[in-house]
Residue frames as qw, qx, qy, qz and C-alpha x, y, z in Angstrom:
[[0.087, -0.415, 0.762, -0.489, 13.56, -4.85, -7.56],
 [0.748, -0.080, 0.382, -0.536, 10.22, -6.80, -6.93],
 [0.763, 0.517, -0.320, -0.222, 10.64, -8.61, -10.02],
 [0.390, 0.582, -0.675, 0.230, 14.12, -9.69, -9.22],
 [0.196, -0.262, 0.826, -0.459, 13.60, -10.91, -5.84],
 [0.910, 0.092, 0.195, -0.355, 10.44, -12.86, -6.98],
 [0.722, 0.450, -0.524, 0.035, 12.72, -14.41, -9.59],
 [0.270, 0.418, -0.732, 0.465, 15.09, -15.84, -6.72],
 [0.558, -0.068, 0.489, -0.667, 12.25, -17.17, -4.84],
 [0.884, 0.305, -0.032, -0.353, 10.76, -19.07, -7.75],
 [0.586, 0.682, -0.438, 0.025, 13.82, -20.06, -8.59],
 [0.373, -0.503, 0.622, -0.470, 14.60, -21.62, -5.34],
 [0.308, -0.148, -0.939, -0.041, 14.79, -26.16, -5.14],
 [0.520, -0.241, 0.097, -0.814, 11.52, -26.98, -4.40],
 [0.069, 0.108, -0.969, 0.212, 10.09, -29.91, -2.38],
 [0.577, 0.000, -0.127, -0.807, 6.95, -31.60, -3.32],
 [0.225, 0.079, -0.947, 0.214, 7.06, -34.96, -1.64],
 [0.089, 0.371, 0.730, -0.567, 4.20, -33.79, 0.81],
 [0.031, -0.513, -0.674, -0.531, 0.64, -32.81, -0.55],
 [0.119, 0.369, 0.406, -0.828, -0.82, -29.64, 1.29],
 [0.024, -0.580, -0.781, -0.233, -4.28, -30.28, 1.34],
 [0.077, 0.248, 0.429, -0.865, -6.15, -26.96, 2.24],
 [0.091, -0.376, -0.726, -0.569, -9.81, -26.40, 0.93],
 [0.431, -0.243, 0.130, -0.859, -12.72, -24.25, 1.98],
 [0.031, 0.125, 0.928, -0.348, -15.24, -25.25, 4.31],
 [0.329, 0.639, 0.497, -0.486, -18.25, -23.47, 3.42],
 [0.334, 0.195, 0.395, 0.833, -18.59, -22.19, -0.45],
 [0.065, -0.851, -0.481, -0.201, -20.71, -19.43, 1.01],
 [0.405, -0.888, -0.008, 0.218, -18.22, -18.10, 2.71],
 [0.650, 0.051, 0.488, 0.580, -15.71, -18.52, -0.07],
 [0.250, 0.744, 0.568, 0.249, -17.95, -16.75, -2.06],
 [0.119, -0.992, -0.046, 0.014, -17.87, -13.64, 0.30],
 [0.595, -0.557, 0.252, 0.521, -13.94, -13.92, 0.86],
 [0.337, -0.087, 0.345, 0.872, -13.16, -13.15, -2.91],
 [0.005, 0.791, 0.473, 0.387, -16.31, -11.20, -3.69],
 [0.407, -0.882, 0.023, 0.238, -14.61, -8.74, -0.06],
 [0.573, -0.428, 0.280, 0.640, -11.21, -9.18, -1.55],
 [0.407, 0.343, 0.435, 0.726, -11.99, -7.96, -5.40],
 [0.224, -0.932, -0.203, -0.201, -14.17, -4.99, -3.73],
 [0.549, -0.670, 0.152, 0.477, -10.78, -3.95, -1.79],
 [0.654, 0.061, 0.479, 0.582, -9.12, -4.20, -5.08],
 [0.105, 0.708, 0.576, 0.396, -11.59, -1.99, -6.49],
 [0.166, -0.962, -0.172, -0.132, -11.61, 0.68, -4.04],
 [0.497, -0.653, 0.231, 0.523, -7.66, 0.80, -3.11],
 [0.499, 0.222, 0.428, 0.720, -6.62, 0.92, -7.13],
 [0.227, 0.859, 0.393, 0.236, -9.57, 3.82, -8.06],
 [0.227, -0.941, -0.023, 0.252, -7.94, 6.63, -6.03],
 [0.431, -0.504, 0.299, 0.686, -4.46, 6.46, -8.05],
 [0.554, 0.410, 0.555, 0.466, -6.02, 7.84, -11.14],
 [0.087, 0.979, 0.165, 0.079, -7.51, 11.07, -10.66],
 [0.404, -0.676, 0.267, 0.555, -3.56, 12.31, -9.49],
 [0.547, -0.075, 0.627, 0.550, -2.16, 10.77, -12.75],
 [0.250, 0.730, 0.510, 0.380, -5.36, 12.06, -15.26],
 [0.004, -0.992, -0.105, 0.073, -4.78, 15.63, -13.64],
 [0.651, -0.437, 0.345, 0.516, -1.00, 15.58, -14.44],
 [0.480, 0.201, 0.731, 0.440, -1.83, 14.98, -18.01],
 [0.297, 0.661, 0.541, 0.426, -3.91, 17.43, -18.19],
 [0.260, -0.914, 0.238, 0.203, -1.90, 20.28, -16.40],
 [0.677, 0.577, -0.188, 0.415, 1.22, 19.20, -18.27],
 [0.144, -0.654, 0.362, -0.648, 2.66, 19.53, -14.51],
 [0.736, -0.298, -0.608, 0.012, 3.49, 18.20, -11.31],
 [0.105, 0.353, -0.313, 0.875, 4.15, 21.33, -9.39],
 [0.399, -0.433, 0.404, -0.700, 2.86, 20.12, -6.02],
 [0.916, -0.089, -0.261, -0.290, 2.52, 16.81, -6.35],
 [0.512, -0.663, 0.505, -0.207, 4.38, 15.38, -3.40],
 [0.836, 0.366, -0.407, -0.026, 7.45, 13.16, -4.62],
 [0.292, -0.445, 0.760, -0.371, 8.45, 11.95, -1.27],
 [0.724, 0.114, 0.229, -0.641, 4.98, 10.17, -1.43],
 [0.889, 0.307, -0.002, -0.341, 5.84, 8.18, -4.41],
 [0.205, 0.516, -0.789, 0.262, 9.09, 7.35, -3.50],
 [0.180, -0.129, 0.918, -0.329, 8.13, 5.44, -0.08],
 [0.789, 0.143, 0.325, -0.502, 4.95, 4.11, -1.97],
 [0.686, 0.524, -0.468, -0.190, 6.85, 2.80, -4.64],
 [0.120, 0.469, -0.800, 0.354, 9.19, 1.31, -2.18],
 [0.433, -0.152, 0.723, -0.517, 6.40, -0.14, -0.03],
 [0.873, 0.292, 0.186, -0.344, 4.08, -1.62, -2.70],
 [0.273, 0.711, -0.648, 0.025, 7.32, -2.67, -3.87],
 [0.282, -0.363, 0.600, -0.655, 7.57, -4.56, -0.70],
 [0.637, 0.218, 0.523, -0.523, 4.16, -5.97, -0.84],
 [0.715, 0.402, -0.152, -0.551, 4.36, -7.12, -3.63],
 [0.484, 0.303, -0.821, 0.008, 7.00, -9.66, -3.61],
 [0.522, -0.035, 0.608, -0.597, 4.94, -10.70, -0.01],
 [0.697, 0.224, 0.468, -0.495, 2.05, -11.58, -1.89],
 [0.611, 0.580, -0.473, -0.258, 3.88, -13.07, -5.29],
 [0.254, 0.478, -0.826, 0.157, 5.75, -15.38, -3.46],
 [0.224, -0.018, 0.948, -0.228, 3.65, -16.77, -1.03],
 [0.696, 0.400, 0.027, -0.595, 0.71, -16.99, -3.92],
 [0.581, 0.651, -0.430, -0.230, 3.03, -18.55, -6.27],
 [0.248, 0.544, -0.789, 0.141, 6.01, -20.15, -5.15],
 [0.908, -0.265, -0.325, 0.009, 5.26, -24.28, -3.63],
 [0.516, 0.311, -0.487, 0.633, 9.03, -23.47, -1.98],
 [0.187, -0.287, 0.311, -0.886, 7.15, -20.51, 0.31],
 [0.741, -0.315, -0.157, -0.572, 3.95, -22.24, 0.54],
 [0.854, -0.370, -0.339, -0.135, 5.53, -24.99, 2.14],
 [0.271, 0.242, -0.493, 0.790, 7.78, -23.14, 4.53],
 [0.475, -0.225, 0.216, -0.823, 4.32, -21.51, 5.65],
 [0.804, -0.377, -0.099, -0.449, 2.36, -24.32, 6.05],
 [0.700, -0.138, -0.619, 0.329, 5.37, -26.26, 8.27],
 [0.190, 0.125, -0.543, 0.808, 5.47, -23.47, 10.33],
 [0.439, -0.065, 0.007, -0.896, 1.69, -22.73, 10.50],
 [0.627, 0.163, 0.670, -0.362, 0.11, -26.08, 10.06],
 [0.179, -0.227, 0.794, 0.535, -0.79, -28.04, 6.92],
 [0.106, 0.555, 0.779, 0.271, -4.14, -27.72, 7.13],
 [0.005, 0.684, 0.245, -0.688, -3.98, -23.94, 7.13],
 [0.491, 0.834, 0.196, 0.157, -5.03, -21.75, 3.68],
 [0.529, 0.184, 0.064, 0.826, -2.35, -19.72, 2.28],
 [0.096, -0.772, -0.415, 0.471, -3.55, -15.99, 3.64],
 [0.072, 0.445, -0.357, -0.818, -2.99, -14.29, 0.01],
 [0.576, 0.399, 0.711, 0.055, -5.14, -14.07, -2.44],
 [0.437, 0.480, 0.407, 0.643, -5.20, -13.40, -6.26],
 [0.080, 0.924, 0.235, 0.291, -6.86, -9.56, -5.68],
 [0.662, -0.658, 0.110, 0.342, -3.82, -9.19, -3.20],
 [0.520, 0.057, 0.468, 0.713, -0.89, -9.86, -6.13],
 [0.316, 0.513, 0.387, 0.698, -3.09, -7.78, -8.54],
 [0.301, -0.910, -0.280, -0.044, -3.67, -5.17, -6.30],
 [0.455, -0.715, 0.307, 0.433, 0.20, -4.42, -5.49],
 [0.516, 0.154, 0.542, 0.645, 1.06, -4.80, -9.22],
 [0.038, 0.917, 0.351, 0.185, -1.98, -2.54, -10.05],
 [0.131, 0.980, 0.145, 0.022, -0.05, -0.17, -8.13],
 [0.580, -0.367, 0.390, 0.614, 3.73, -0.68, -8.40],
 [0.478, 0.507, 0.623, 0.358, 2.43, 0.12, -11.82],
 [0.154, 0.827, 0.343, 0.418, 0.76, 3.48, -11.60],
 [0.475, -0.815, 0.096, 0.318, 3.21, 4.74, -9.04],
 [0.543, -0.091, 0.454, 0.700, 6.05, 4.14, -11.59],
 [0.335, 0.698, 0.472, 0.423, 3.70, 5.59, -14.31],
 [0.118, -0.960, -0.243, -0.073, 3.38, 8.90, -12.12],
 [0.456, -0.616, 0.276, 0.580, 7.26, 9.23, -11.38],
 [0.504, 0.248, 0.512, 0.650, 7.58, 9.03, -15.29],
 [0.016, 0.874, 0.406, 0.265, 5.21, 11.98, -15.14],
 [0.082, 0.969, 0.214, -0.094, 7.50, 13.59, -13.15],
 [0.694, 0.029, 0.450, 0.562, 10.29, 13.00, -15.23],
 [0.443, 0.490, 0.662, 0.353, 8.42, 14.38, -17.92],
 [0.112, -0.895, -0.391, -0.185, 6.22, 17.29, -16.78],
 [0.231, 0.601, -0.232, 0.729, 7.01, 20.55, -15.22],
 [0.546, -0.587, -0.589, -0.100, 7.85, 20.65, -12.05],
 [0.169, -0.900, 0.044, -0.400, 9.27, 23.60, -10.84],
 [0.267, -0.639, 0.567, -0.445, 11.74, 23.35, -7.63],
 [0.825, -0.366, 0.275, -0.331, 10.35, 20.39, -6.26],
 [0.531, 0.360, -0.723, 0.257, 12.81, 17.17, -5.69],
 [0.775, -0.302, -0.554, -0.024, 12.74, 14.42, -3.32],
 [0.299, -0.874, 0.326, -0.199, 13.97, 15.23, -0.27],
 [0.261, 0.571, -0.758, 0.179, 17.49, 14.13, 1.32],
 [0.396, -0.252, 0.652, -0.595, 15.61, 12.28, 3.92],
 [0.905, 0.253, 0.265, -0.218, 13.18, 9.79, 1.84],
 [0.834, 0.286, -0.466, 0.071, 16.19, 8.73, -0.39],
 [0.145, 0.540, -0.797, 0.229, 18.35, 7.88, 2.65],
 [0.549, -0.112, 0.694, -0.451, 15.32, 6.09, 4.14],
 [0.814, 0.416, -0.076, -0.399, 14.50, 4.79, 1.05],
 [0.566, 0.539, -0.619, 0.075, 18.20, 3.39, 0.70],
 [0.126, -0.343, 0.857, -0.362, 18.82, 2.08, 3.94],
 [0.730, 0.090, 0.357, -0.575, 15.50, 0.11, 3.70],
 [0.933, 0.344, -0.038, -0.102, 16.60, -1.77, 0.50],
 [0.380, 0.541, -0.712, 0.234, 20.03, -2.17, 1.70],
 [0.415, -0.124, 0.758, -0.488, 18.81, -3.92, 5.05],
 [0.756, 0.050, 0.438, -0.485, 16.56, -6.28, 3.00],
 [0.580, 0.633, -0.511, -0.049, 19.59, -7.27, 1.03],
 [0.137, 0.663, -0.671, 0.303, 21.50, -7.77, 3.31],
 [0.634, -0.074, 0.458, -0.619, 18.78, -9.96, 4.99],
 [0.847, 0.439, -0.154, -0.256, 18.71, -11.90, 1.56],
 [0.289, 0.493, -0.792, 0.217, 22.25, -13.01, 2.05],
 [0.304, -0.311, 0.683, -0.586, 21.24, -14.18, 5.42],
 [0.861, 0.143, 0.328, -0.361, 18.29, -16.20, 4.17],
 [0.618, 0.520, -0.537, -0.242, 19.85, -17.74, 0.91],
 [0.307, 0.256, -0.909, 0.120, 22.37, -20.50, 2.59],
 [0.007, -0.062, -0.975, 0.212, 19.46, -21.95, 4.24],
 [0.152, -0.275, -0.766, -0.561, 16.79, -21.20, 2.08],
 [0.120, -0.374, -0.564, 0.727, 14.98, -19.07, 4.65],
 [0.028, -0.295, -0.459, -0.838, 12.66, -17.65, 2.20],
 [0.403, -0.699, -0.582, -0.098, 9.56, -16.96, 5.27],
 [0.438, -0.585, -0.165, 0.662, 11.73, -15.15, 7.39],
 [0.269, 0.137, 0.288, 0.909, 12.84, -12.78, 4.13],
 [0.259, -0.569, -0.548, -0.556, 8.96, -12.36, 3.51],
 [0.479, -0.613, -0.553, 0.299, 8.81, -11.82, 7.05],
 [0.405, -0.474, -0.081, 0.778, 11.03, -8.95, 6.83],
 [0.054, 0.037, 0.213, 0.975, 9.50, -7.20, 3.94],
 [0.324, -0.536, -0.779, -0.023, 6.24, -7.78, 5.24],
 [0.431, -0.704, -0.206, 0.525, 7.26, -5.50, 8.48],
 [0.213, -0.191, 0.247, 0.926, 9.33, -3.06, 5.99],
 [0.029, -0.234, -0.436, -0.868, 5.86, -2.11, 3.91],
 [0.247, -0.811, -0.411, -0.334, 3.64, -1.23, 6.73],
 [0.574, -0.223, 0.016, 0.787, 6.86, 0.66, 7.85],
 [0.223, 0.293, 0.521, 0.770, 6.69, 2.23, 5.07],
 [0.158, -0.618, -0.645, -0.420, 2.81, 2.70, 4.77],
 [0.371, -0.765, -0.390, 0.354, 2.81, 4.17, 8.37],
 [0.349, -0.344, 0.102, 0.866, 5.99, 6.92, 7.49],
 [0.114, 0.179, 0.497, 0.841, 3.93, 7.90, 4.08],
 [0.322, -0.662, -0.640, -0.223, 0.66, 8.44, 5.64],
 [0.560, -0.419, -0.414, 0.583, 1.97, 10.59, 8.65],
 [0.300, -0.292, -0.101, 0.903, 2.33, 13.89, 7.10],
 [0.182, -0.451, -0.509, -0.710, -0.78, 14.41, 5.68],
 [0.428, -0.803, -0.404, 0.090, -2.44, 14.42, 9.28],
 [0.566, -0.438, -0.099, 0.691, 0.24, 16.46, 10.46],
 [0.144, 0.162, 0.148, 0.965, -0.25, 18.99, 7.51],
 [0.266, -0.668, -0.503, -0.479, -4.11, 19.02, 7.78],
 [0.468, -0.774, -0.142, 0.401, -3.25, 19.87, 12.17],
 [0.258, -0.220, 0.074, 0.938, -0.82, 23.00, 10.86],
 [0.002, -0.154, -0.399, -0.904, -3.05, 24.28, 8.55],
 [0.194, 0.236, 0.485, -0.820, -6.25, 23.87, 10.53],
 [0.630, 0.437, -0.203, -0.610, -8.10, 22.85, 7.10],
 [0.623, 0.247, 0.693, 0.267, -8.66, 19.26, 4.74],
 [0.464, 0.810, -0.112, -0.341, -9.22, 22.25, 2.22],
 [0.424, 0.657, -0.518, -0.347, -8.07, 20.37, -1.07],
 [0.261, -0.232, 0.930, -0.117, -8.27, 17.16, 0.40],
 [0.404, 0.084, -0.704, -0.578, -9.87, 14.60, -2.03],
 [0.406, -0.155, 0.717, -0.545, -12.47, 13.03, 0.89],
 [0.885, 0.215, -0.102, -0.400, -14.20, 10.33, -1.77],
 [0.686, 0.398, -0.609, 0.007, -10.67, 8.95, -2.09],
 [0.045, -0.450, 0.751, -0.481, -10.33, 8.64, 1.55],
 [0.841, 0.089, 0.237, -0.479, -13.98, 6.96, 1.54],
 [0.922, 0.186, -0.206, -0.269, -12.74, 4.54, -0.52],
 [0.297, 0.439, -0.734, 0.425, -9.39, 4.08, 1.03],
 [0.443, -0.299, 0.427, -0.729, -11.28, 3.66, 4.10],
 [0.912, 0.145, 0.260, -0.283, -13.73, 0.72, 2.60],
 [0.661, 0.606, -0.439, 0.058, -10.76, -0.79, 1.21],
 [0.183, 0.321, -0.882, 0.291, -9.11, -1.58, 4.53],
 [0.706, -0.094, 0.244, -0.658, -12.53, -2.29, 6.05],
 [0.876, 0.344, -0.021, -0.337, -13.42, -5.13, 3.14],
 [0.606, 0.407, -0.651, 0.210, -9.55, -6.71, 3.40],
 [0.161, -0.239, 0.844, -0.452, -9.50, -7.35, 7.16],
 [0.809, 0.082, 0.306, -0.495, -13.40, -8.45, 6.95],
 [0.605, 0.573, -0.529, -0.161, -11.93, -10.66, 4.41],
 [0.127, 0.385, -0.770, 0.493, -9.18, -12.26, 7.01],
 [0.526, 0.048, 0.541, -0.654, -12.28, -12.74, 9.46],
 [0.795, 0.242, -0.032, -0.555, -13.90, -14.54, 6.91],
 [0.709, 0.385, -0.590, 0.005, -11.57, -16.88, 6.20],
 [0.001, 0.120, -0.845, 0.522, -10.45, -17.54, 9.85],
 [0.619, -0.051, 0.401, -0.673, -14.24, -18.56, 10.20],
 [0.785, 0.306, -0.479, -0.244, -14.12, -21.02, 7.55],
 [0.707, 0.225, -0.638, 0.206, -11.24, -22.88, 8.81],
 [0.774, -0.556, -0.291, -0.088, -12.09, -22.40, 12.48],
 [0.706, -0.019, -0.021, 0.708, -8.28, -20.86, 12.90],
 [0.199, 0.979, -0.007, -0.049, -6.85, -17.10, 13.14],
 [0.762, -0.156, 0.367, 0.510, -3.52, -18.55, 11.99],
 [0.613, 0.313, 0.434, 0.581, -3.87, -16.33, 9.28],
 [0.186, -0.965, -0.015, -0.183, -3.71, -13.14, 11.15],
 [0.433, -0.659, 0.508, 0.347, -0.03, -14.25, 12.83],
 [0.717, 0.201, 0.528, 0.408, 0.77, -15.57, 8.86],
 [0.355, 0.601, 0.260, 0.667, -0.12, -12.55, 7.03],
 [0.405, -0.592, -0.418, 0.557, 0.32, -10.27, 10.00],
 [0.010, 0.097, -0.283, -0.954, 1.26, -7.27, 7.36],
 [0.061, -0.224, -0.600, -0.765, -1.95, -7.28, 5.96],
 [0.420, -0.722, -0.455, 0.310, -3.89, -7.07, 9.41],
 [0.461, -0.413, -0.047, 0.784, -1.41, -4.25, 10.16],
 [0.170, 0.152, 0.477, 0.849, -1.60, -2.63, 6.79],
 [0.399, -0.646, -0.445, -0.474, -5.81, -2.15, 7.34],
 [0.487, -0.645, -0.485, 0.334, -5.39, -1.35, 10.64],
 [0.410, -0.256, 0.091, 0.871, -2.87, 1.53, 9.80],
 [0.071, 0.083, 0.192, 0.975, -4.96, 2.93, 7.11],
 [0.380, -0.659, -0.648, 0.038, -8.24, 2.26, 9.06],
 [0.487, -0.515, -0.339, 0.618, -6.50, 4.44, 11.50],
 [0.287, -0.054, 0.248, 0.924, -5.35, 7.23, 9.22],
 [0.098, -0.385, -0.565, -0.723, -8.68, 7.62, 7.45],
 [0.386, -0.802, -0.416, -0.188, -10.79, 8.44, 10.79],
 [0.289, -0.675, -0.127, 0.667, -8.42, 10.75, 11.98],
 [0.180, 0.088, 0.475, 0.857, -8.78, 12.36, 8.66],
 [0.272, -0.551, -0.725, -0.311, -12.46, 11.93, 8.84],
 [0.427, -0.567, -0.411, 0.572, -12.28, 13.44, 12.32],
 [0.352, -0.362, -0.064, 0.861, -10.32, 16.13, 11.49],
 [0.096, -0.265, -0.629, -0.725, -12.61, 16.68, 7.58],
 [0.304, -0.595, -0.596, -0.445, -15.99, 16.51, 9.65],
 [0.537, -0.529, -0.364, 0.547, -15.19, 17.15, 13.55],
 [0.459, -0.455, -0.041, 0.762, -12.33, 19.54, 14.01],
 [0.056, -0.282, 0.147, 0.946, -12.30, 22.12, 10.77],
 [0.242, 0.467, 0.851, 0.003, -15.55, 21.76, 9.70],
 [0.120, 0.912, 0.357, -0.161, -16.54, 25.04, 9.61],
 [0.169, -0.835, 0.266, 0.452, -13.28, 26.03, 8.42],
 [0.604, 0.127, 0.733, 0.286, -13.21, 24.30, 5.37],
 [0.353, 0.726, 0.561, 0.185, -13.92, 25.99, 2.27],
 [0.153, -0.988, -0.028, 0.024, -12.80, 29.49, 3.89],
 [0.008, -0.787, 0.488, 0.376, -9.27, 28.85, 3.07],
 [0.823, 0.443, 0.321, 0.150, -8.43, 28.02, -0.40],
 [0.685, -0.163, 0.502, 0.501, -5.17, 27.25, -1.96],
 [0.551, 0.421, 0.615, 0.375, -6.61, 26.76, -5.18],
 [0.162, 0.897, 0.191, -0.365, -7.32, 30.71, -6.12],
 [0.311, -0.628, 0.508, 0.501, -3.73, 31.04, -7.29],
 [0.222, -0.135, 0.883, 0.391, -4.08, 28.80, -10.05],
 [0.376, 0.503, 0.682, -0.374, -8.04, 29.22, -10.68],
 [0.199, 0.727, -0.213, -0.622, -7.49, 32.02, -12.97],
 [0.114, 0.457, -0.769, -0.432, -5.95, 29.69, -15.75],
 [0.883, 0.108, -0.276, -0.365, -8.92, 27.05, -15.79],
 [0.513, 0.185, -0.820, 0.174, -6.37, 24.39, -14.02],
 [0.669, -0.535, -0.411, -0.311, -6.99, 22.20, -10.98],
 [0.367, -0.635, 0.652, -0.191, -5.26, 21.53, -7.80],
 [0.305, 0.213, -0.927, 0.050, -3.06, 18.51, -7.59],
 [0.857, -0.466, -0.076, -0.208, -5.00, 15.94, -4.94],
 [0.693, -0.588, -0.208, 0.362, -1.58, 15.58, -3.61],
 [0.224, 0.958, -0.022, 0.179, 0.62, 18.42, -2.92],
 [0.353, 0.766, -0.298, 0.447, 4.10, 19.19, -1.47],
 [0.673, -0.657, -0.255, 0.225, 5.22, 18.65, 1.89],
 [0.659, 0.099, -0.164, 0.728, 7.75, 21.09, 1.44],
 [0.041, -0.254, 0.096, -0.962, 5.80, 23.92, 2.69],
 [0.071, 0.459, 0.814, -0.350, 2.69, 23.73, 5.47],
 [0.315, 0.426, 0.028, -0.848, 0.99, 26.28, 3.33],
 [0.480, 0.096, -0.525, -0.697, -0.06, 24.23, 0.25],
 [0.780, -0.181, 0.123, -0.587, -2.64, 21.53, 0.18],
 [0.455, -0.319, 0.816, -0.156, -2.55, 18.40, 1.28],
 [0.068, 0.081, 0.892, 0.440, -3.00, 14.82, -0.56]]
């Protein structure tokens, strides 16, 4: 689906009559903008291995929570044709800079694109896992495919709408807003299990560190670049990607809260994992939402 709708972007009459000049102002502060953005890269990609490497080596995905990788697939999905298009395409780039100014930067950069490929990638990889593997009962629920369908039937249907006048910002506009949609709905029920159960017991808290310094090092990013150019146009341009670090800012210190604050002392004292200890296997890092008893991502 990403694929396709890039293709029909690129693929769009393009008008290069006008030269859009943009260029740093400082190359110190260049420097830090993709030296902050490949560190984001770095710390949002690491955390989707350990799920996948413990699949492989449980021959299993009994608890691994395939709602999750539905609306992530869907949202980095999302994001991905965001940041492909207005990276790539001269059509988008100069929609954005008549509507933004011509002497504004584009507000995507390379570790963006390879950062939502990176994980349209290993999200597919892990549904193939559970294709593959055993996984007992579990199955998507009725609720993530109907939100999953109405989400890519509304950003068709939006595509019509843009096509006869080549509206190809507004589209991006709208899947912009549809993957920190997304990001918020998939993030929600992990707080919500860790408040039922009263525990982060089984909760992977390095990946949340790095989730954490991942949006941190992409908004500082934004900031860094609106100092260059003396502008925070590129906070109402890439407004998803403000949003997006703000959302999982948010998430990760009420995790943090809830990991160091609230059950602190109740951590440790209830374990999941016993069931399954016996046999030398591990817990998933994410589990089920189909029951408030197992563990959580």
């Amino acid at each position: 689906m990403a694929f396709f709708f890039c293709l029909i972007v690129f693929a769009c009459p393009r008008d290069t009559s006008s030269e859009i000049m943009e260029k740093w102002n400082s190359i110190t502060l260049e420097i830090v903008y993709y030296v902050l953005g490949w560190i984001a890269f770095f710390s949002w990609t690491f955390g989707f291995y350990p799920q996948i490497i413990l699949n492989y080596r449980r021959k299993s995905v009994v608890g691994l929570n395939f709602d999750y990788l539905v609306f992530n697939l869907a949202k980095q999905s999302s994001y991905l044709i965001y940041n492909a298009s207005l990276f790539f395409s001269p059509a988008v780039q100069k929609q954005y800079h008549e509507k933004y100014g011509f002497g504004e930067m584009i507000p995507v950069a390379a570790s963006d694109v390879a950062f939502s490929t990176h994980s349209i990638l290993l999200t597919s990889f892990a549904l193939c896992q559970v294709l593959v593997y055993e996984r007992g009962s579990q199955k998507v629920s009725r609720p993530t495919i109907g939100i999953t369908a109405a989400v890519w039937v509304t950003v068709l249907v939006c595509l019509f709408i843009a096509w006869p006048h080549q509206s190809w910002l507004w589209l991006l506009s709208v899947l912009n807003t549809t993957q920190v949609t997304l990001a918020v709905i998939k993030y929600i029920p992990q707080a919500l299990l860790n408040f039922t159960r009263k525990s982060t017991e089984g909760l992977a808290i390095g990946i949340i560190l790095l989730d954490f310094l991942g949006g941190v090092t992409n908004s500082t990013q934004m900031i860094t670049q609106s100092i260059d150019q003396g502008s925070f146009e590129n906070f109402r341009g890439n407004s998803g990607k403000i949003l997006l670090c703000l959302v999982t800012i948010l998430y990760d210190l009420v995790v943090f809260f809830q990991h160091y604050v609230l059950y602190r002392s109740k951590n440790g004292k209830i374990s999941s994992f016993s069931d399954e200890s016996h046999n030398g296997s591990t817990a998933p890092l994410i589990r089920s939402s189909d029951s408030c008893q197992q563990d959580n991502v």
